[in-house]
C-alpha positions in Angstrom: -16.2 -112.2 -70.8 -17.2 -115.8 -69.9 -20.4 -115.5 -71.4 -18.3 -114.8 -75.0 -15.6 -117.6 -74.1 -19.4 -120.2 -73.3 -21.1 -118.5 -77.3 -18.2 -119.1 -79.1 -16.8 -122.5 -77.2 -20.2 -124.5 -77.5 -20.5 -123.1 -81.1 -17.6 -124.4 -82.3 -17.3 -127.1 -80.7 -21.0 -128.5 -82.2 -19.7 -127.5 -85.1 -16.7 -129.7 -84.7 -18.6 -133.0 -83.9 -21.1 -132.4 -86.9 -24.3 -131.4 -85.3 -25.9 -129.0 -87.7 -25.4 -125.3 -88.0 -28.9 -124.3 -86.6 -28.9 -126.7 -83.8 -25.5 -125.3 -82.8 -26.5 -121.9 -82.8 -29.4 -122.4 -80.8 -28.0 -124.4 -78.2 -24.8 -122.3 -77.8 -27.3 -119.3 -77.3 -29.7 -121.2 -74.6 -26.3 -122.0 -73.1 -25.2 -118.0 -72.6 -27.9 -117.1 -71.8 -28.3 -119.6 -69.0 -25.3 -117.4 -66.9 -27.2 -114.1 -67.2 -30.6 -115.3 -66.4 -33.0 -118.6 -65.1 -32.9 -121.3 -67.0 -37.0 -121.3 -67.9 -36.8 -117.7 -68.6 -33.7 -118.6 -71.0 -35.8 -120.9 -73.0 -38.8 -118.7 -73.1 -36.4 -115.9 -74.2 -34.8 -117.8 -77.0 -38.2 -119.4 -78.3 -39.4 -115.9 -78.1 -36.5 -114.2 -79.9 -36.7 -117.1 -83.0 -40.0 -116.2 -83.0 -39.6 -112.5 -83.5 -37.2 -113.4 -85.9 -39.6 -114.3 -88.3 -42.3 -112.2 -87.8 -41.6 -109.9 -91.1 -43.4 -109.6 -94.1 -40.0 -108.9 -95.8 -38.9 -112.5 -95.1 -42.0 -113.8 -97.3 -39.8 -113.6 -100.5 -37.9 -116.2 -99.2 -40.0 -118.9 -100.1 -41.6 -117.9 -103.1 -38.0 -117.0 -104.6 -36.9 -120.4 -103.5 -40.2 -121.8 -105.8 -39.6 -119.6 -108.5 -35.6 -121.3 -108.9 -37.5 -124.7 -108.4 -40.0 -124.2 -110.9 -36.9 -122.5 -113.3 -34.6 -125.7 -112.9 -36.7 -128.1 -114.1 -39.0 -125.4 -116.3 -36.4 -125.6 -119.4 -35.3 -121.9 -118.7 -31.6 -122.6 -118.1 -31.3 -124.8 -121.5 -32.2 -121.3 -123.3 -30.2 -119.3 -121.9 -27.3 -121.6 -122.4 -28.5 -121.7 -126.2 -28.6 -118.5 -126.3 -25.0 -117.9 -124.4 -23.4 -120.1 -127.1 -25.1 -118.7 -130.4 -23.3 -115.7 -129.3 -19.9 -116.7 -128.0 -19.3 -120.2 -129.1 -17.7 -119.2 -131.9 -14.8 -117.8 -130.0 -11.8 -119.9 -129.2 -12.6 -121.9 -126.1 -16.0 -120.5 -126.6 -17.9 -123.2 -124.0 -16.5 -121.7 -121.0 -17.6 -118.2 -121.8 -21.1 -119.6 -122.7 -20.5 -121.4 -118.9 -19.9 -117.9 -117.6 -22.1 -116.0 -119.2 -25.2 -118.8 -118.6 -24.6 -119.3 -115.1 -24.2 -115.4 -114.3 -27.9 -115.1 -116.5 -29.5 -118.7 -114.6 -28.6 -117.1 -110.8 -29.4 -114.0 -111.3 -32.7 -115.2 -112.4 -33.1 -117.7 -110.2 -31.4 -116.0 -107.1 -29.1 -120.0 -106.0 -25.9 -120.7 -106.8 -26.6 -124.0 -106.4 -29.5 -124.1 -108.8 -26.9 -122.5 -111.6 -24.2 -124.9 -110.8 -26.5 -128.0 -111.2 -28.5 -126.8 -114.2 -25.7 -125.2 -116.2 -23.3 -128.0 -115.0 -25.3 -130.5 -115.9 -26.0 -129.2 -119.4 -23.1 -127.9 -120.7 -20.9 -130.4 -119.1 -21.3 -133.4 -121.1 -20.9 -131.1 -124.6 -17.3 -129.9 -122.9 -16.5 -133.0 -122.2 -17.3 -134.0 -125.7 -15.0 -131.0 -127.1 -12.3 -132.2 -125.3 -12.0 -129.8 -122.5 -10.9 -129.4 -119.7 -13.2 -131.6 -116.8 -11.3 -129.6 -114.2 -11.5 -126.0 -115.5 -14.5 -126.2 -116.4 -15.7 -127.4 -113.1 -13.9 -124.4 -111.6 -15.4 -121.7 -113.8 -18.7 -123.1 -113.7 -18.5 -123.0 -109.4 -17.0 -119.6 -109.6 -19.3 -118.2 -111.7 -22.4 -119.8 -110.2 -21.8 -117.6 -107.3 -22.1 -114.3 -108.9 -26.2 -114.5 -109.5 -26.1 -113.9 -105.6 -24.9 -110.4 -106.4 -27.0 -110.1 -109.8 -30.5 -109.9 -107.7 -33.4 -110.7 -107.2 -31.2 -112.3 -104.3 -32.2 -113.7 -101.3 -29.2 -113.0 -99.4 -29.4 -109.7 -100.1 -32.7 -109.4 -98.3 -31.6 -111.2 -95.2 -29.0 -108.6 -95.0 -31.9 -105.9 -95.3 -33.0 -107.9 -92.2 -30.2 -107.8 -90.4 -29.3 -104.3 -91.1 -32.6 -103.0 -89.5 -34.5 -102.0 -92.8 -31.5 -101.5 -95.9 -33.9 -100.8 -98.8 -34.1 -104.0 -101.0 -34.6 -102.1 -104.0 -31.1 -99.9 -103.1 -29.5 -103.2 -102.7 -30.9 -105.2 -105.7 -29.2 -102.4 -107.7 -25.9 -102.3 -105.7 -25.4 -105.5 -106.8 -25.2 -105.2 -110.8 -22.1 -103.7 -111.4 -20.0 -105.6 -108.7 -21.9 -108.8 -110.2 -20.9 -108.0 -113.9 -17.3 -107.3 -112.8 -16.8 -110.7 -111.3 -18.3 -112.6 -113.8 -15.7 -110.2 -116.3 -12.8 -111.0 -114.0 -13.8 -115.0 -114.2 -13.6 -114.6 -117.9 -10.2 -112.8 -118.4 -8.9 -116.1 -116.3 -10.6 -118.4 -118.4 -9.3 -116.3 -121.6 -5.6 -116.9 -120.0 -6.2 -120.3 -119.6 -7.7 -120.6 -123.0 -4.5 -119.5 -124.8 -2.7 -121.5 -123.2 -4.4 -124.6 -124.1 -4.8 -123.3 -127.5 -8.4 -124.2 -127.5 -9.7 -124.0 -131.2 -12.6 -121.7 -132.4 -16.0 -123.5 -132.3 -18.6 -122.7 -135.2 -19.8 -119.3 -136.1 -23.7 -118.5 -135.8 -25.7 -116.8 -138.2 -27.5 -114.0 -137.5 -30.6 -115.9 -137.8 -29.4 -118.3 -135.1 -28.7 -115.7 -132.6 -31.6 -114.0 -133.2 -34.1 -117.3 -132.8 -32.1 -118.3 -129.4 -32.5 -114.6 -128.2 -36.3 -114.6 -128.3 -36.7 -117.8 -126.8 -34.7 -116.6 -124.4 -36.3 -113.1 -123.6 -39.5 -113.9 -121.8 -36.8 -115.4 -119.1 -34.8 -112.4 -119.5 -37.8 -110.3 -119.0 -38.1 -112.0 -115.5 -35.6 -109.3 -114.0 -36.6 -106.7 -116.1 -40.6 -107.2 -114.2 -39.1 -107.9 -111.0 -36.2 -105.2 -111.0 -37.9 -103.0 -112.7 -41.2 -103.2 -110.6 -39.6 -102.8 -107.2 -37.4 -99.6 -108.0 -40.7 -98.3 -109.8 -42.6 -99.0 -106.4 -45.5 -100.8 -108.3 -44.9 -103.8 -106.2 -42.5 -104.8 -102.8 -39.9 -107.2 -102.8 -42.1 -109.5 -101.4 -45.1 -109.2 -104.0 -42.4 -109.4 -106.4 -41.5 -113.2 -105.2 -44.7 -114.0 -105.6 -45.3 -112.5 -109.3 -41.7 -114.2 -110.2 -43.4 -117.6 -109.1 -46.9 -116.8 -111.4 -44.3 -115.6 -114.8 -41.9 -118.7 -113.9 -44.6 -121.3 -113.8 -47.0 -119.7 -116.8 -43.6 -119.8 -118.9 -42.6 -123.5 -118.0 -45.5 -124.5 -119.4 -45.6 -122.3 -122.3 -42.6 -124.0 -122.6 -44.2 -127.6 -122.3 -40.7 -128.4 -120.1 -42.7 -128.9 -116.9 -45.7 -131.4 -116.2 -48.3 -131.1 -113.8 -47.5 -134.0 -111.9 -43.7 -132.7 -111.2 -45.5 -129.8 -109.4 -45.5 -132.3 -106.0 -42.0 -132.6 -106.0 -41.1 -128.7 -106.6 -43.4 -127.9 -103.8 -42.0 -130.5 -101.6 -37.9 -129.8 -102.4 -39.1 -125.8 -101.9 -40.4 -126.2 -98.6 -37.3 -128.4 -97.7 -35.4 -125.9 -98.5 -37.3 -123.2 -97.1 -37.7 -124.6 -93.8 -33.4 -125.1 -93.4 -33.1 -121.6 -94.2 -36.2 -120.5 -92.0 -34.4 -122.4 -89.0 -31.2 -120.8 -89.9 -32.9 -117.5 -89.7 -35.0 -118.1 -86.4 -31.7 -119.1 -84.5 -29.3 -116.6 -86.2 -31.6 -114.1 -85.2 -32.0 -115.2 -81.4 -28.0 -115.3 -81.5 -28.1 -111.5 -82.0 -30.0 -110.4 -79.6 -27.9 -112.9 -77.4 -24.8 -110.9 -78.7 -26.7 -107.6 -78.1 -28.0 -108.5 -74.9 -24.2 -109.6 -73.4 -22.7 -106.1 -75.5 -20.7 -108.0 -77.6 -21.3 -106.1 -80.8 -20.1 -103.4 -78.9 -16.9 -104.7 -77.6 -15.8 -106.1 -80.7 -16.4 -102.4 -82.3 -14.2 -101.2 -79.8 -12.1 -103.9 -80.3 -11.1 -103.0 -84.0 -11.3 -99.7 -83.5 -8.3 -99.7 -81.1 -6.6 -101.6 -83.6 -6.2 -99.0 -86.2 -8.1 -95.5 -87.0 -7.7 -96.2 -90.3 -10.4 -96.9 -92.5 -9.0 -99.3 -95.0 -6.9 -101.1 -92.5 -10.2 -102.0 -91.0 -12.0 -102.8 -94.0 -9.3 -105.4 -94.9 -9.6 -106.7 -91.6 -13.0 -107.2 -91.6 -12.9 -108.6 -95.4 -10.3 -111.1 -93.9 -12.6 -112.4 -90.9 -15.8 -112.5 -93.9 -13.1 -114.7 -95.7 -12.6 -117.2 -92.9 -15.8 -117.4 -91.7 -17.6 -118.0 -95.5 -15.1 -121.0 -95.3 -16.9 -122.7 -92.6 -20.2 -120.8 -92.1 -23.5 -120.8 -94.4 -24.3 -117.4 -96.0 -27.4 -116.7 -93.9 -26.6 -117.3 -90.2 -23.2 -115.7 -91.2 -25.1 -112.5 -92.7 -27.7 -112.4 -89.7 -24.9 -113.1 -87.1 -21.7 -110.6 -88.3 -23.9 -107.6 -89.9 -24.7 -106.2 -86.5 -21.0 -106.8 -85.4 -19.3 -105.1 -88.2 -22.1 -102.8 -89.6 -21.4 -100.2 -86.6 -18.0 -100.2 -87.2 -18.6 -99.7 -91.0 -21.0 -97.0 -90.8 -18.7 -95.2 -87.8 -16.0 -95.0 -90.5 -18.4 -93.4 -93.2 -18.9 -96.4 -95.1 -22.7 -96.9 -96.6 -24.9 -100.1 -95.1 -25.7 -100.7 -98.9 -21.9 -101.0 -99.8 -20.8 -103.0 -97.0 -23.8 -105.2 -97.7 -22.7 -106.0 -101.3 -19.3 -106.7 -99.7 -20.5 -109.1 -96.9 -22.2 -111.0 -99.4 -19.2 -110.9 -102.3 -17.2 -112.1 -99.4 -19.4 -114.9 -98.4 -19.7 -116.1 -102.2 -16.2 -116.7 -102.5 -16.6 -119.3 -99.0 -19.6 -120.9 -101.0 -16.9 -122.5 -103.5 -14.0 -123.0 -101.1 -13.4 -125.9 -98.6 -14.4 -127.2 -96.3 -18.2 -126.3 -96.5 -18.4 -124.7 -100.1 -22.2 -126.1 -101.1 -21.5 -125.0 -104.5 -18.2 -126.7 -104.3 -19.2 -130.1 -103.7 -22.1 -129.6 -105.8 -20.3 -128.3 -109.1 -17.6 -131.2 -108.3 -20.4 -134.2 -108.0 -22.0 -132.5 -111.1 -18.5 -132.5 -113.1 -17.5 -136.0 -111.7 -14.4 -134.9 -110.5 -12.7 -134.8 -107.3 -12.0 -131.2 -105.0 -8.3 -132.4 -105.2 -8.4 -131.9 -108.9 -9.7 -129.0 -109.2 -8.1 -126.7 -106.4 -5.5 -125.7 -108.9 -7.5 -124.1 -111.7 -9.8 -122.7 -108.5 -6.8 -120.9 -107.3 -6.3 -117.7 -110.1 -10.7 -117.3 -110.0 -9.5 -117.0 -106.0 -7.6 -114.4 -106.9 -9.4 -112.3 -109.1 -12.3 -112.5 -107.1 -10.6 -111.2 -104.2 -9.1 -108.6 -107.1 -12.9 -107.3 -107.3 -13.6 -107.7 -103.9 -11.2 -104.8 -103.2 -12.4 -103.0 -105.8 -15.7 -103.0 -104.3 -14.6 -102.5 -100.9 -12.5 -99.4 -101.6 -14.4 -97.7 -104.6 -17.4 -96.9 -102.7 -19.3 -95.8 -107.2 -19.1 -99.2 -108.0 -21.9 -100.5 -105.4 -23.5 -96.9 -105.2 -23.5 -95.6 -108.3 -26.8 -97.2 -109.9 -28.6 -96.9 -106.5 -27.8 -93.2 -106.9 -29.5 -92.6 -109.8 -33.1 -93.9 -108.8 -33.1 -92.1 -105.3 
């Protein structure tokens, strides 16, 4: 019990002070440990365990996905899908913030970050809102939500973090779990935006020709065609997740300067920002992983199974449980430590009650979206606000119904077991 009381004390008490979420991990690990066993053989068990962590080839699509958003952001990809978007729906009242929906869903998907689809789409589409007299606020709020939903639409890298963390959930089972549940939210976000669209009484924008549509359409299929290789190539079993990360780098940079949007010279600064990111994530990884086997090694996966367990013997009382404590801890926690550290907690539970390791992974990470855009550490919260100019204050109210119908489909996916396993069904 103390050694629980020392993991979760020192945790959140780093937390508290501001020392970063990898440091605290690590230390509040080194620091249980310490009661169980020496203190040298603590060290060399942790450095050992972070180590381990990263030995897998699977974790090699990491990176490469990381450069293939890079190379996308800057590559003039997300410009054509928004043209694209808006030849087909801006001619609908309020038409922008479907095109913002619909883009964003199409630019994370592709690039696998919500934080690549809330700059890029932001950033674009922003000023011509702005100019149309919309909204500064809701359109802020759509464009967070719905940045968020191209971590279900794969290639995600979440996903395969959860495929670590599960002990070996096929990628390609998951990649196709999360289409449907991705669609729905990014459905759901629009029948807000439709309310809220009425009631500002936004006029129709212009109609496009058929011409039009067609012309933004095949400037934006070869980025389309991105999933379609990469999907379609991993389900096939031509190529691994892994080799697919690295033939989604090769199409992303070929097409950017097919393109002409990216230079030579910018390739430094991808690179650099990639491996930046990369190496924050890495970390994450290395001491979310050694905090597992810390957990593991003082049985408190184990407890905490039993502990729920006694609670109820009801399967959906316990689902809702553990989509409350995914809630709370996506508003303070970063999606991969939180993945690496609460899948082996609540997957044995899960799986106890019947529930599929590919479901309750599409869950985990739907729950963990909605903590990206909510305070106090929502990334894509604070980035969609500095992109809109706006202040979180401002925009908590318009947030507050996409809240809801994302929780609305979060449900949905927790308790209709077809909508995350249907498609994975059909390729088995």
């Amino acid at each position: 019990m103390i050694e629980v009381l020392i993991l979760v004390l020192v945790f959140f008490v780093l937390l508290g002070i501001g020392v970063p979420v990898a440091w605290s991990i690590g230390i509040s690990c080194l620091l249980t440990i310490m009661v169980s066993i020496d203190s040298l053989a603590s060290v060399t068990t942790i450095a050992q365990r972070m180590a381990t962590g990263l030995d897998s080839f699977s974790l090699l699509a990491i990176p490469l996905f990381v450069l293939a958003g890079q190379i996308m952001n800057q590559g003039g990809i997300a410009l054509r899908l928004i043209n694209f978007a808006k030849a087909l729906m801006g001619a609908l009242p309020g038409g922008l913030i479907y095109v913002n929906v619909i883009a964003a869903m199409l630019f994370g998907a592709i690039s696998g970050s919500a934080v690549a689809a809330t700059s890029a789409i932001g950033g674009i589409l922003g000023p011509f809102m702005e100019k149309e007299n919309y909204s500064k606020e809701f359109g802020a709020a759509i464009n967070i939500t719905a940045s968020t939903t191209g971590l279900i639409i794969p290639p995600s890298n979440v996903l395969i973090v959860y495929s670590l963390a599960s002990g070996g959930v096929s990628i390609a089972s998951l990649f196709l779990a999360g289409y449907i549940p991705g669609i729905l939210m990014g459905l759901a976000l629009m029948l807000v935006a439709t309310f809220w669209i009425k009631k500002k009484k936004y006029p129709a924008g212009e109609r496009s020709s058929f011409g039009t549509i067609l012309k933004t359409f095949l400037d934006a299929l070869p980025s389309l065609l991105l999933l379609v290789v990469v999907i379609g190539g991993i389900v096939t079993g031509v190529f691994t997740a892994t080799e697919a990360s690295g033939i989604a780098v090769l199409y992303c940079l070929v097409l950017s300067f097919v393109y002409r949007e990216l230079k030579v010279s910018s390739l430094k600064s991808i690179f650099l920002s990639s491996v930046g990111t990369t190496a924050i994530v890495m970390l994450l990884i290395a001491t979310s992983m050694s905090m597992s086997w810390v957990m593991s090694f003082e049985n408190i996966p184990q407890n905490v199974s039993s502990a729920l367990l006694s609670l109820s013997d009801n399967k959906l009382v316990i689902l809702i449980i553990i989509n409350v404590l995914l809630l709370f801890v996506g508003t303070f926690m970063d999606m991969t430590p939180a993945v690496l550290i609460f899948t082996p907690i609540f997957l044995p539970v899960v799986t106890s009650m019947g529930v599929e390791p590919v479901q309750f992974g599409i869950m985990m990470v739907m729950n963990l979206c909605v903590g990206l855009c909510t305070p106090p550490v929502g990334a894509v919260l604070f980035i969609g606000v500095g992109v809109a100019k706006t202040s979180i204050q401002k925009i908590m109210k318009p947030l507050l119904p996409l809240y809801a119908v994302m929780a609305i489909v979060l449900l949905m996916v927790t308790f209709i077991p077809a909508i995350s396993l249907w498609l994975p069904s059909l390729f088995e």
